[in-house]
C-alpha positions as CSV (number, residue, x, y, z in Angstrom):
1,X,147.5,40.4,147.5
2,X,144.8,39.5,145.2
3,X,141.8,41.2,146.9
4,X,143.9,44.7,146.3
5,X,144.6,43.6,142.7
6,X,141.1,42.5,142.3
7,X,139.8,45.9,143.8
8,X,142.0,47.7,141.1
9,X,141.1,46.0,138.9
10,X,137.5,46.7,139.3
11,X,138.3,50.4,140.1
12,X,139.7,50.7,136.6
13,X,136.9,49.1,134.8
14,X,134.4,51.5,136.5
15,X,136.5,54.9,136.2
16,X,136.8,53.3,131.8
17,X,133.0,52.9,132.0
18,X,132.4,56.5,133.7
19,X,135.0,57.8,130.5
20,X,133.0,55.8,128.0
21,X,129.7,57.0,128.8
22,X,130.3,60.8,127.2
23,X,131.9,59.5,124.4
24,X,129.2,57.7,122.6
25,X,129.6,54.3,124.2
26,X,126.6,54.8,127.1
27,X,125.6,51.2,127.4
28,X,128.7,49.4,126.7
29,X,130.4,46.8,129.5
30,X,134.1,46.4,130.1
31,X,135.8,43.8,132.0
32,X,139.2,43.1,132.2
33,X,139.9,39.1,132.7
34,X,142.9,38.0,133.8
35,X,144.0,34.6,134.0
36,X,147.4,32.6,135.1
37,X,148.7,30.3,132.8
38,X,149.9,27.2,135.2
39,X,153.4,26.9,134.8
40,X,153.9,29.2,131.8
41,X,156.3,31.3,133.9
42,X,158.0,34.6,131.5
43,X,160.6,37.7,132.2
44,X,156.8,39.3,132.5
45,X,154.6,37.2,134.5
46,X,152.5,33.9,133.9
47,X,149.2,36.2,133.6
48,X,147.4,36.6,130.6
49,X,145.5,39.8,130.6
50,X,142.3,40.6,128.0
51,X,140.2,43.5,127.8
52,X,136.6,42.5,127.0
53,X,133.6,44.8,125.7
54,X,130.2,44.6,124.8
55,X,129.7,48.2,123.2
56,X,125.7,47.4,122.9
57,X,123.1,46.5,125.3
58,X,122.2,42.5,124.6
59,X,125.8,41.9,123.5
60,X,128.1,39.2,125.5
61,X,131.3,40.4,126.8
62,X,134.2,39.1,124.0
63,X,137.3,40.2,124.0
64,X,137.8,43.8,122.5
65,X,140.7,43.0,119.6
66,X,137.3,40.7,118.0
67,X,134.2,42.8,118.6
68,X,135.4,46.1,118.5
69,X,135.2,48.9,115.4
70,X,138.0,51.1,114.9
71,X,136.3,53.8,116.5
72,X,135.3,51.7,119.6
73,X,139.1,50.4,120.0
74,X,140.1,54.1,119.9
75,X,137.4,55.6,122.4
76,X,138.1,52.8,124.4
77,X,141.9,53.7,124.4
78,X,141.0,57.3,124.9
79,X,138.8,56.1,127.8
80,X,141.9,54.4,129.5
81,X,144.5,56.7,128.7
82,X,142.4,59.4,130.4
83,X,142.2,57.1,133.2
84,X,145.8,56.3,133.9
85,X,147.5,59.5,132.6
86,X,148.3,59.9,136.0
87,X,150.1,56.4,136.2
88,X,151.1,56.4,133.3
89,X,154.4,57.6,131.8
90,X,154.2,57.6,127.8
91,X,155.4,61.5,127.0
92,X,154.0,61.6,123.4
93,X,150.1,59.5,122.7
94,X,149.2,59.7,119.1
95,X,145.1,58.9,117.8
96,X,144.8,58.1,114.6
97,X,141.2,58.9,113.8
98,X,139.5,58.6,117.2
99,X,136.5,60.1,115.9
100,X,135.7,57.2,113.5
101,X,132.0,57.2,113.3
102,X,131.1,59.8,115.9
103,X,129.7,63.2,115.2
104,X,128.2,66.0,117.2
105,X,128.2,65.7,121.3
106,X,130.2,63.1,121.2
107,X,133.1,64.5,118.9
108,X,132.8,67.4,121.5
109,X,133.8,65.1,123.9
110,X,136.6,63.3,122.1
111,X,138.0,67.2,122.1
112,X,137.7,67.6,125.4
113,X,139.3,64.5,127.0
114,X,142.4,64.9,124.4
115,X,142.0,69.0,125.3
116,X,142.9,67.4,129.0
117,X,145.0,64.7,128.0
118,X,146.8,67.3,126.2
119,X,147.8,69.3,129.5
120,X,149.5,66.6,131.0
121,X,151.0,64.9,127.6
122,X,152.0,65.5,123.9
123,X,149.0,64.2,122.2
124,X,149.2,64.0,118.6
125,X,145.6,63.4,116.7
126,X,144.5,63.0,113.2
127,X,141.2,64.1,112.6
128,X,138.7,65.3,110.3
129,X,135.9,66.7,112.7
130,X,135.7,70.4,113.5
131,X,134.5,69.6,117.0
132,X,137.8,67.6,117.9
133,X,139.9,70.1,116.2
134,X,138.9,73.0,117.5
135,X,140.7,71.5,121.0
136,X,143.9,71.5,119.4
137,X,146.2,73.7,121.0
138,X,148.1,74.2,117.9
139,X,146.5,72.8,114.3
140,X,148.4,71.4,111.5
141,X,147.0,70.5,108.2
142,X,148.4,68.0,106.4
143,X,147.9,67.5,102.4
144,X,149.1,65.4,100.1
145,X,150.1,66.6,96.6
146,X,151.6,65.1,93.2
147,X,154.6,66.7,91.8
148,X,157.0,65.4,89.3
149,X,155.2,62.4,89.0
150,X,155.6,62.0,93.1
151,X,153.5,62.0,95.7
152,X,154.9,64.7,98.3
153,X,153.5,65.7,101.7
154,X,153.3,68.9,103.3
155,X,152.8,70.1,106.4
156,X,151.4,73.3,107.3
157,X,151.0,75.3,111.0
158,X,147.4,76.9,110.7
159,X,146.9,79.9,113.0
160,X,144.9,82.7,113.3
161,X,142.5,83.1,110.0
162,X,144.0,80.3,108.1
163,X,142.9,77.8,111.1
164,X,139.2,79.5,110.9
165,X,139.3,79.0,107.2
166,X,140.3,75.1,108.2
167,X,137.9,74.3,110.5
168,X,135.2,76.2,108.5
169,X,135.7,73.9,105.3
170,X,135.6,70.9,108.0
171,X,132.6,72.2,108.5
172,X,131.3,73.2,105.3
173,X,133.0,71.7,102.6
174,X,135.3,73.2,99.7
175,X,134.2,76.5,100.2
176,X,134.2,78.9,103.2
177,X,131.2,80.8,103.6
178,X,130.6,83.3,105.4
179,X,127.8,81.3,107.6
180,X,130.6,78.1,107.9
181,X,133.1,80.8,108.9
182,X,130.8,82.1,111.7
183,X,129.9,78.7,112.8
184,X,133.7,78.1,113.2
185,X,134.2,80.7,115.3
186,X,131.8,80.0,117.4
187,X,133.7,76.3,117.9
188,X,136.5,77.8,118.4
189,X,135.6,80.1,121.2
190,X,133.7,77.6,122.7
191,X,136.5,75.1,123.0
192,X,138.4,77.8,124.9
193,X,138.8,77.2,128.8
């Protein structure tokens, strides 16, 4: 029925919009176009499906893989795997850097929406920003170190003071201090709910 899939269709576009708007994309457009190729018939359809976005006000609408940053394609992502978590059955969604270029409010609400995501899925998330990290239901830190001539990886569980101490050098630098430590905290607490 193609006035249901076009309603969908639109429904999804304006529940990504609604999810873009708090994480640093307020003006962007996004469109999904989809389009039958005549008698290109597949085990998957004859419909060719592109997401399109125009992340500033002025832009055109283009299709995402060609106009969007790293950060954009990942908040965008974000955006629709908050959308159809319901709908969706992937166990385990990994982010590789979704903050890429945010900071502030808008890393907040990276946090929160993978915070949520988080309740319903495994979500796995590199990151460098305090205020996504602070989410984290549990926090690894991951550092690479030469030995032997070798690069070797470790991974570490960070709880308790050693987590403060991590999210205060996120926030602070090399050192912790007794003013990044307290700000820390605060994040922390904060991200609690």
């Amino acid at each position: 029925d193609v006035p249901a899939i076009e309603g969908d269709r639109t429904m999804l576009e304006q529940a990504v919009l609604k999810e873009l708007k708090p994480l640093g994309m307020p003006n962007s457009r996004f469109s999904i176009a989809v389009e039958m190729e005549e008698g290109r018939f597949t085990r998957t359809g004859s419909d060719v499906v592109e997401f399109q976005l125009a992340a500033n006000p002025g832009e055109p609408l283009r299709a995402m893989k060609a106009v969007a940053s790293g950060g954009e394609l990942s908040r965008v992502m974000l955006a629709l795997k908050s959308v159809l978590a319901e709908a969706d059955r992937v166990p385990i969604l990994v982010f590789d850097e979704v903050d890429a270029g945010i900071g502030g409010s808008v890393a907040r609400a990276v946090g929160e929406r993978l915070s949520a995501l988080g309740r319903r899925r495994q979500v796995l998330c590199v990151t460098h920003l305090p205020q996504v990290a602070c989410f984290a239901a549990d926090h690894f830190l991951v550092a690479k170190a030469v030995e032997n001539k070798r690069s070797v990886v470790r991974v570490e569980r960070l709880e308790g003071p050693k987590r403060l101490d991590a999210i205060a050098v996120m926030l602070g630098g090399r050192e912790v201090t007794a003013a990044s430590r307290k700000h820390a905290q605060e994040l922390l607490e904060s991200s609690i709910s």
